[in-house]
N, C-alpha and C positions, 0 to 999 in steps of 0.2 A: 286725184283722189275721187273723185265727182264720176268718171270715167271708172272707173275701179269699182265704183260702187254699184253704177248700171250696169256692168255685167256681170256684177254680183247675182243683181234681181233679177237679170236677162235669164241667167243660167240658172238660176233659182226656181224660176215660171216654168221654164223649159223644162226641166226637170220633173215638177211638179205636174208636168201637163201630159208628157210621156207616161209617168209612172199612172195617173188616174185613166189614162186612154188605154192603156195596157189593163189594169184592173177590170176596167168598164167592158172591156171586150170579152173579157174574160170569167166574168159575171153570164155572159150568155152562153159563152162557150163553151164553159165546165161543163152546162149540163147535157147538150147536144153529145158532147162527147163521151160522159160517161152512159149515157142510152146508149150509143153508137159500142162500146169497151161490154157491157151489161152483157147483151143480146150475143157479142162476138164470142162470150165467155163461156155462154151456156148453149146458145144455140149452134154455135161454129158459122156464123155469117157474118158478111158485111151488112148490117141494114142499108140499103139503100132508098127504104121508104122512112126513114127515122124522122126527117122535115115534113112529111106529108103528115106523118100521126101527128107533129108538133103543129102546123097552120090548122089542120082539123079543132084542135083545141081551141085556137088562136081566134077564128072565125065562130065559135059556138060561143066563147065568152063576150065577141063584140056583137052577137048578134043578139045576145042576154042584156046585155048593158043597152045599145037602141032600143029595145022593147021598152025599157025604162024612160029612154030620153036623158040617159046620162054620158058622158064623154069622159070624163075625168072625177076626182074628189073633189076635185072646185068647181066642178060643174061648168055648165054652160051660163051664158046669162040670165036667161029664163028659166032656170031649172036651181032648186035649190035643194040639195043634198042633205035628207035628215039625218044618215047613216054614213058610215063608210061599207056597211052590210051589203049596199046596193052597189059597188065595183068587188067587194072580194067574194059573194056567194055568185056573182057570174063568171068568177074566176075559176073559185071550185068545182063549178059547175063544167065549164071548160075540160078542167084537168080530169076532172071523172069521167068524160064523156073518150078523150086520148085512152086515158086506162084502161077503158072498155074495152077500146077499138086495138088496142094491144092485145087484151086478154085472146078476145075474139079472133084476132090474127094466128095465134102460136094455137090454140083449141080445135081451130075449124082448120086451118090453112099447115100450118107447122110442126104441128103433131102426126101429118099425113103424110108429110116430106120427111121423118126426123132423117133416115138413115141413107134420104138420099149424098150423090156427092156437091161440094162446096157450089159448085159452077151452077146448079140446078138450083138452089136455095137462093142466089141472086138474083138468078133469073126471076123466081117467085116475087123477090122484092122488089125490080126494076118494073115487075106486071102491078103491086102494087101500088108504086106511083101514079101511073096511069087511069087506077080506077078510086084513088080517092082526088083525085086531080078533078075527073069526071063527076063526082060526087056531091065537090062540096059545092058548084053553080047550083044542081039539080037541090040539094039540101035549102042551103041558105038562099038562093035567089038570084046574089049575083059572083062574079069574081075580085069586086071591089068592098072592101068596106073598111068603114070610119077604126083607125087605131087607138089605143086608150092609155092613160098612165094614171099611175099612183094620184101624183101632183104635176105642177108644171112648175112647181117654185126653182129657183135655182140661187147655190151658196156657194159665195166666193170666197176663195182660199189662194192669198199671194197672188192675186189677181189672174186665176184661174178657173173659169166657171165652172161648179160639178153640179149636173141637173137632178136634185132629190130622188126623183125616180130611179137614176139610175146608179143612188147611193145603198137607196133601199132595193134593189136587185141585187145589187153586189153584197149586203149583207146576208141574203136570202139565200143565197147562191150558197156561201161560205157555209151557212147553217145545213143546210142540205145537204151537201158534200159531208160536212163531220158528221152528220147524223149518219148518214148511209154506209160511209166507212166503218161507225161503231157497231151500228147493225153488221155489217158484214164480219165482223172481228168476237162480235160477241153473243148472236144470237143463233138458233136453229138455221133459222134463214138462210144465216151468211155462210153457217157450217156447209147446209146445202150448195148453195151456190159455187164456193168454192172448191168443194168437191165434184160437180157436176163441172165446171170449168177445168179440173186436175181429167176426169175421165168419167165421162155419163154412164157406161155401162158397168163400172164397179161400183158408183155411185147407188145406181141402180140396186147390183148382188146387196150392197149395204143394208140395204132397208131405206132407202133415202127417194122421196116421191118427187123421182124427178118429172116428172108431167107438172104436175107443180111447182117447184121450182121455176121451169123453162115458160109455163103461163104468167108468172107473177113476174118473172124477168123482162117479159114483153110489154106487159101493164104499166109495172116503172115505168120503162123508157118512153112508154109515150105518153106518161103524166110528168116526166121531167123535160120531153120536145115540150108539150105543150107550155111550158113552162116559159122555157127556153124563148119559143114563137110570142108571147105576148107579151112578155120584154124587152125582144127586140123586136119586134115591131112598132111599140109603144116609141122608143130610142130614136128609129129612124123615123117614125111618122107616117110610114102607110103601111097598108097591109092587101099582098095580094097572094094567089095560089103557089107565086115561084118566092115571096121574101125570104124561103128560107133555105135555098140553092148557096147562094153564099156561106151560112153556117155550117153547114152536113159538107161541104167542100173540105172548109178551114179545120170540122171535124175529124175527118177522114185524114188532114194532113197530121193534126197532131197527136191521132191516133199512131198512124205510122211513125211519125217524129220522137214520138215518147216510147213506143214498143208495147202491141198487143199483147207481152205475155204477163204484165200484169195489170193490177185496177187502176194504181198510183202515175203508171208510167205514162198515160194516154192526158192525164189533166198537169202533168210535167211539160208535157210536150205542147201544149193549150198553152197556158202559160208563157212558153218563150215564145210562141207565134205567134200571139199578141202582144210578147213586150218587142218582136220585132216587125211587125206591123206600125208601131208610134215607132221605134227607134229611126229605122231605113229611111222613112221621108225628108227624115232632119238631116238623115247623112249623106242624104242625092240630092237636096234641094239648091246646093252651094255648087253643084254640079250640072246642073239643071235636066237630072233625069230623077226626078219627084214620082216621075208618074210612073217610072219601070221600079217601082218600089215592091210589089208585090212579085213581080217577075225573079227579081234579085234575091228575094228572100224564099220561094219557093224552088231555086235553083240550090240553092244554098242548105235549103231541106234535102233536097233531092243528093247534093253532093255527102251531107253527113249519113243519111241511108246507106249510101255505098258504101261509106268507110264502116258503120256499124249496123248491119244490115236487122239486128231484132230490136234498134231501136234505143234509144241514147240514155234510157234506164230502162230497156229491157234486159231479160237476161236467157241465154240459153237455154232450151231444154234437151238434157241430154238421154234418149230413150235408150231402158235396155232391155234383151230380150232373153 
Protein backbone atom coordinates (compact mmCIF):
# COMPACT_ATOMS: atom_id res chain seq x y z
CA UNK A 1 0.00 0.00 0.00
CA UNK A 2 2.89 2.42 1.17
CA UNK A 3 4.41 1.43 -2.44
CA UNK A 4 1.22 2.23 -4.19
CA UNK A 5 1.06 5.31 -2.83
CA UNK A 6 4.64 6.69 -3.86
CA UNK A 7 3.83 6.13 -7.18
CA UNK A 8 0.92 7.62 -6.86
CA UNK A 9 2.82 10.92 -5.81
CA UNK A 10 5.87 9.85 -8.09
CA UNK A 11 3.48 9.95 -11.10
CA UNK A 12 1.68 12.68 -9.67
CA UNK A 13 5.02 15.10 -9.58
CA UNK A 14 5.84 13.94 -12.87
CA UNK A 15 2.90 14.87 -14.29
CA UNK A 16 2.67 17.97 -12.77
CA UNK A 17 6.18 18.84 -13.76
CA UNK A 18 5.78 17.98 -17.54
CA UNK A 19 2.58 19.71 -17.81
CA UNK A 20 4.06 23.22 -16.19
CA UNK A 21 7.53 22.72 -18.20
CA UNK A 22 5.26 22.37 -21.35
CA UNK A 23 3.19 25.48 -20.42
CA UNK A 24 6.44 27.55 -19.28
CA UNK A 25 7.95 26.84 -22.69
CA UNK A 26 5.16 27.71 -24.05
CA UNK A 27 4.59 31.06 -22.41
CA UNK A 28 7.63 32.17 -24.46
CA UNK A 29 7.06 30.41 -27.43
CA UNK A 30 3.59 31.52 -28.37
CA UNK A 31 4.75 34.85 -28.84
CA UNK A 32 8.02 34.21 -31.11
CA UNK A 33 5.77 32.35 -32.91
CA UNK A 34 3.02 34.27 -33.60
CA UNK A 35 5.50 37.29 -34.76
CA UNK A 36 7.10 34.67 -36.85
CA UNK A 37 2.89 33.46 -38.43
CA UNK A 38 2.00 37.74 -38.26
CA UNK A 39 4.81 38.88 -40.67
CA UNK A 40 4.55 35.35 -42.85
CA UNK A 41 0.77 36.36 -43.36
CA UNK A 42 0.94 39.71 -44.63
CA UNK A 43 4.37 39.99 -45.76
CA UNK A 44 4.90 36.54 -47.49
CA UNK A 45 8.35 35.80 -45.45
CA UNK A 46 9.99 33.79 -43.11
CA UNK A 47 11.32 36.37 -40.55
CA UNK A 48 14.53 35.21 -39.96
CA UNK A 49 15.58 38.38 -37.99
CA UNK A 50 12.34 37.96 -35.57
CA UNK A 51 15.02 37.05 -32.34
CA UNK A 52 17.20 40.00 -33.26
CA UNK A 53 13.94 42.56 -33.13
CA UNK A 54 13.23 40.47 -29.83
CA UNK A 55 17.13 40.59 -27.94
CA UNK A 56 17.01 44.50 -29.30
CA UNK A 57 14.24 44.93 -26.86
CA UNK A 58 15.56 42.63 -24.36
CA UNK A 59 18.92 44.54 -24.18
CA UNK A 60 17.18 48.20 -24.20
CA UNK A 61 14.88 47.16 -21.23
CA UNK A 62 18.17 45.63 -19.14
CA UNK A 63 20.01 48.45 -19.94
CA UNK A 64 17.00 50.86 -18.50
CA UNK A 65 16.68 48.80 -15.47
CA UNK A 66 21.06 49.13 -14.74
CA UNK A 67 20.55 52.79 -15.13
CA UNK A 68 18.41 52.37 -12.28
CA UNK A 69 20.49 49.86 -10.18
CA UNK A 70 17.66 47.51 -10.21
CA UNK A 71 17.85 43.67 -11.04
CA UNK A 72 14.54 42.40 -10.01
CA UNK A 73 11.28 43.67 -7.82
CA UNK A 74 13.04 42.49 -4.94
CA UNK A 75 15.72 44.24 -5.72
CA UNK A 76 19.30 43.95 -5.00
CA UNK A 77 20.41 44.30 -1.46
CA UNK A 78 21.31 47.75 -1.60
CA UNK A 79 18.82 48.88 -3.67
CA UNK A 80 15.37 49.20 -2.32
CA UNK A 81 12.38 49.33 -4.67
CA UNK A 82 9.77 52.10 -4.22
CA UNK A 83 7.80 50.96 -7.30
CA UNK A 84 7.23 48.28 -9.36
CA UNK A 85 7.16 51.45 -12.15
CA UNK A 86 10.91 50.97 -12.10
CA UNK A 87 11.09 47.22 -13.81
CA UNK A 88 7.76 47.69 -16.07
CA UNK A 89 8.34 51.41 -17.68
CA UNK A 90 11.75 49.78 -18.78
CA UNK A 91 9.90 47.08 -19.98
CA UNK A 92 7.60 49.27 -22.10
CA UNK A 93 10.32 51.10 -22.91
CA UNK A 94 12.00 47.86 -24.35
CA UNK A 95 8.87 46.85 -26.25
CA UNK A 96 8.38 50.36 -27.85
CA UNK A 97 11.81 50.57 -28.87
CA UNK A 98 11.23 46.44 -30.91
CA UNK A 99 7.93 48.22 -32.46
CA UNK A 100 9.84 50.97 -33.73
CA UNK A 101 12.50 48.95 -35.01
CA UNK A 102 9.60 46.72 -36.86
CA UNK A 103 7.86 49.67 -37.96
CA UNK A 104 11.05 51.08 -39.29
CA UNK A 105 11.91 47.60 -40.96
CA UNK A 106 8.60 47.09 -43.36
CA UNK A 107 8.59 51.41 -44.17
CA UNK A 108 12.36 51.88 -45.07
CA UNK A 109 13.33 48.17 -46.00
CA UNK A 110 10.11 46.18 -46.88
CA UNK A 111 8.03 48.41 -48.51
CA UNK A 112 10.86 48.52 -51.29
CA UNK A 113 11.08 44.72 -51.61
CA UNK A 114 7.08 44.34 -51.44
CA UNK A 115 6.75 42.56 -54.81
CA UNK A 116 10.01 41.04 -54.84
CA UNK A 117 10.30 37.00 -54.93
CA UNK A 118 10.11 34.86 -51.45
CA UNK A 119 14.04 33.97 -51.80
CA UNK A 120 14.95 37.78 -51.95
CA UNK A 121 12.94 38.81 -48.81
CA UNK A 122 14.88 36.25 -46.80
CA UNK A 123 17.81 37.10 -47.88
CA UNK A 124 16.88 40.83 -46.68
CA UNK A 125 16.14 39.28 -43.30
CA UNK A 126 19.22 36.82 -43.03
CA UNK A 127 21.15 40.66 -43.80
CA UNK A 128 19.14 41.85 -40.91
CA UNK A 129 20.44 39.63 -38.38
CA UNK A 130 23.75 40.69 -39.15
CA UNK A 131 23.32 44.26 -38.72
CA UNK A 132 21.28 44.47 -35.58
CA UNK A 133 23.79 41.83 -34.33
CA UNK A 134 26.46 44.58 -35.12
CA UNK A 135 24.34 47.13 -33.56
CA UNK A 136 23.42 46.25 -30.33
CA UNK A 137 27.52 46.05 -28.83
CA UNK A 138 27.84 49.54 -30.76
CA UNK A 139 24.34 50.74 -29.02
CA UNK A 140 24.60 49.40 -25.53
CA UNK A 141 28.34 48.97 -25.01
CA UNK A 142 28.63 45.49 -24.63
CA UNK A 143 27.28 41.93 -25.81
CA UNK A 144 26.78 40.84 -22.15
CA UNK A 145 24.26 42.09 -19.82
CA UNK A 146 22.75 41.43 -16.50
CA UNK A 147 19.00 39.56 -17.05
CA UNK A 148 15.93 40.61 -14.98
CA UNK A 149 12.59 39.06 -13.64
CA UNK A 150 9.38 39.94 -12.24
CA UNK A 151 10.32 38.26 -8.69
CA UNK A 152 12.56 35.39 -8.00
CA UNK A 153 10.00 34.00 -5.46
CA UNK A 154 9.08 30.41 -6.19
CA UNK A 155 5.52 28.35 -5.20
CA UNK A 156 5.33 24.82 -4.71
CA UNK A 157 2.80 22.85 -6.04
CA UNK A 158 2.81 18.62 -5.09
CA UNK A 159 6.38 19.36 -4.67
CA UNK A 160 6.88 20.80 -7.77
CA UNK A 161 8.74 24.22 -7.99
CA UNK A 162 6.92 26.84 -10.45
CA UNK A 163 9.19 30.17 -10.39
CA UNK A 164 6.48 33.35 -10.05
CA UNK A 165 8.09 34.81 -12.89
CA UNK A 166 7.39 32.40 -15.08
CA UNK A 167 3.81 32.08 -13.76
CA UNK A 168 3.28 35.59 -14.49
CA UNK A 169 4.61 35.21 -18.09
CA UNK A 170 2.53 32.47 -18.81
CA UNK A 171 -0.46 34.37 -17.78
CA UNK A 172 0.67 37.35 -19.92
CA UNK A 173 1.24 35.21 -22.68
CA UNK A 174 -2.31 33.78 -22.61
CA UNK A 175 -3.74 37.47 -22.30
CA UNK A 176 -1.94 38.37 -25.27
CA UNK A 177 -2.76 35.72 -27.51
CA UNK A 178 -6.71 36.17 -26.62
CA UNK A 179 -6.55 39.69 -27.04
CA UNK A 180 -4.85 39.65 -30.51
CA UNK A 181 -7.05 36.86 -31.74
CA UNK A 182 -10.06 39.14 -30.84
CA UNK A 183 -8.55 42.05 -32.46
CA UNK A 184 -8.04 39.99 -35.31
CA UNK A 185 -11.73 38.45 -35.32
CA UNK A 186 -13.33 41.66 -34.50
CA UNK A 187 -11.77 44.81 -35.50
CA UNK A 188 -10.77 46.87 -38.83
CA UNK A 189 -7.33 45.77 -38.12
CA UNK A 190 -7.93 42.20 -38.18
CA UNK A 191 -10.29 42.67 -41.12
CA UNK A 192 -7.24 44.03 -42.82
CA UNK A 193 -4.86 41.59 -41.92
CA UNK A 194 -6.71 38.98 -42.89
CA UNK A 195 -7.45 40.07 -45.97
CA UNK A 196 -4.04 41.06 -46.81
CA UNK A 197 -2.90 37.44 -45.72
CA UNK A 198 -6.13 35.88 -48.19
CA UNK A 199 -4.42 38.23 -51.13
CA UNK A 200 -2.61 41.88 -50.73
CA UNK A 201 -3.41 43.04 -54.23
CA UNK A 202 -7.32 42.77 -53.94
CA UNK A 203 -6.90 43.71 -50.47
CA UNK A 204 -5.40 46.65 -51.96
CA UNK A 205 -8.52 47.27 -55.13
CA UNK A 206 -10.55 47.07 -51.80
CA UNK A 207 -9.80 50.22 -50.33
CA UNK A 208 -7.74 48.42 -47.53
CA UNK A 209 -4.28 50.46 -46.66
CA UNK A 210 -2.26 47.73 -46.83
CA UNK A 211 1.11 49.79 -46.31
CA UNK A 212 -0.34 49.92 -43.11
CA UNK A 213 -1.46 47.00 -42.29
CA UNK A 214 1.98 45.18 -43.37
CA UNK A 215 3.87 48.38 -41.00
CA UNK A 216 1.91 47.72 -37.99
CA UNK A 217 2.41 43.82 -38.75
CA UNK A 218 6.10 44.23 -38.34
CA UNK A 219 5.78 46.50 -35.25
CA UNK A 220 3.70 43.78 -33.38
CA UNK A 221 6.11 41.10 -34.05
CA UNK A 222 8.88 42.90 -32.70
CA UNK A 223 7.07 44.17 -29.56
CA UNK A 224 5.82 40.66 -28.96
CA UNK A 225 9.95 39.04 -29.74
CA UNK A 226 10.64 41.66 -27.47
CA UNK A 227 8.53 40.34 -25.18
CA UNK A 228 9.11 36.93 -25.76
CA UNK A 229 13.40 37.88 -25.33
CA UNK A 230 13.00 39.28 -21.73
CA UNK A 231 11.19 36.46 -20.41
CA UNK A 232 13.20 34.15 -21.47
CA UNK A 233 16.01 35.45 -20.91
CA UNK A 234 14.85 36.38 -17.43
CA UNK A 235 13.98 32.16 -17.20
CA UNK A 236 17.30 31.04 -18.09
CA UNK A 237 19.33 33.78 -16.52
CA UNK A 238 21.57 35.41 -19.09
CA UNK A 239 21.23 37.46 -21.79
CA UNK A 240 23.50 37.59 -24.75
CA UNK A 241 23.05 38.70 -28.70
CA UNK A 242 22.37 34.67 -29.84
CA UNK A 243 19.70 33.79 -26.47
CA UNK A 244 17.26 33.81 -28.85
CA UNK A 245 18.58 31.38 -31.69
CA UNK A 246 16.98 28.55 -29.70
CA UNK A 247 13.46 30.21 -29.78
CA UNK A 248 13.08 31.53 -33.54
CA UNK A 249 14.52 27.67 -34.15
CA UNK A 250 11.70 25.90 -32.11
CA UNK A 251 9.55 28.94 -33.64
CA UNK A 252 9.99 28.06 -37.21
CA UNK A 253 9.53 24.24 -36.28
CA UNK A 254 6.12 24.74 -34.85
CA UNK A 255 5.34 27.21 -37.31
CA UNK A 256 5.87 24.47 -39.95
CA UNK A 257 4.31 21.65 -37.39
CA UNK A 258 1.06 23.46 -36.84
CA UNK A 259 0.70 24.95 -40.81
CA UNK A 260 1.40 28.44 -42.04
CA UNK A 261 -1.97 28.68 -43.55
CA UNK A 262 -3.50 29.91 -40.63
CA UNK A 263 -2.94 32.03 -37.23
CA UNK A 264 -4.28 29.29 -34.82
CA UNK A 265 -2.41 26.48 -36.49
CA UNK A 266 1.51 27.72 -35.80
CA UNK A 267 0.73 28.29 -31.71
CA UNK A 268 -0.99 24.53 -32.18
CA UNK A 269 2.05 23.41 -33.31
CA UNK A 270 4.06 25.45 -30.20
CA UNK A 271 2.30 23.80 -27.96
CA UNK A 272 2.88 20.14 -28.78
CA UNK A 273 6.75 21.02 -29.24
CA UNK A 274 6.77 21.99 -25.87
CA UNK A 275 4.60 19.44 -24.46
CA UNK A 276 7.16 17.14 -26.33
CA UNK A 277 10.18 18.71 -25.33
CA UNK A 278 9.17 17.78 -21.21
CA UNK A 279 7.40 14.46 -22.43
CA UNK A 280 10.65 12.72 -24.71
CA UNK A 281 13.32 13.09 -21.85
CA UNK A 282 11.18 11.08 -19.35
CA UNK A 283 10.68 8.48 -22.22
CA UNK A 284 14.59 8.13 -23.24
CA UNK A 285 15.85 8.68 -19.78
CA UNK A 286 14.92 4.72 -18.75
CA UNK A 287 16.86 4.25 -22.04
CA UNK A 288 19.52 6.21 -21.37
CA UNK A 289 19.36 8.35 -24.51
CA UNK A 290 17.99 11.71 -22.40
CA UNK A 291 20.15 13.58 -24.36
CA UNK A 292 18.94 12.52 -28.22
CA UNK A 293 15.65 13.89 -26.91
CA UNK A 294 15.47 16.82 -29.12
CA UNK A 295 16.92 14.88 -32.06
CA UNK A 296 13.81 12.28 -31.65
CA UNK A 297 11.33 14.75 -31.41
CA UNK A 298 12.38 16.94 -34.25
CA UNK A 299 12.65 13.82 -36.44
CA UNK A 300 9.41 13.01 -35.53
CA UNK A 301 8.31 16.59 -36.66
CA UNK A 302 10.10 16.24 -39.71
CA UNK A 303 8.24 12.60 -40.26
CA UNK A 304 4.49 14.16 -39.51
CA UNK A 305 5.38 17.12 -42.30
CA UNK A 306 5.80 14.27 -44.79
CA UNK A 307 2.67 12.65 -43.96
CA UNK A 308 0.86 16.17 -43.82
CA UNK A 309 2.81 18.38 -45.73
CA UNK A 310 0.55 22.03 -44.87
CA UNK A 311 0.82 21.18 -41.41
CA UNK A 312 -1.12 19.19 -38.73
CA UNK A 313 -4.05 22.01 -38.44
CA UNK A 314 -3.35 23.52 -41.54
CA UNK A 315 -5.57 23.30 -44.33
CA UNK A 316 -5.25 23.34 -48.17
CA UNK A 317 -5.66 26.14 -50.24
CA UNK A 318 -7.17 25.28 -53.29
CA UNK A 319 -6.67 28.19 -56.11
CA UNK A 320 -8.85 28.67 -59.03
CA UNK A 321 -8.37 30.51 -62.13
Amino acid sequence: HILKERYKMSFTTDLLSIIASALISFSFLSLATFGIVLIFKTSSTTNFAQGMLGILGAYATSYFIDKQGVNDLTGLPSVVISSPWQLILPMLAGIAISFIAGLFIDVFIFRNAKYTNAGTKQIITMGLVIVITGLIPLIFGSTTRVSFAFTQKTWMLAGVALPVHQLITLAISFILIIFIFIMLKYTKWGLGVRSVASNERVAGLMGINTNVINALSWAIAGALGALSAMTYTAAIGTMSVMSMIDIQVNAFYASILGGFSTFFGPLGGAFLLTAGQAVFPKLLVSFNLAQWSNTVLYLAIIVAVLIKPVGLFGKKIVKKV
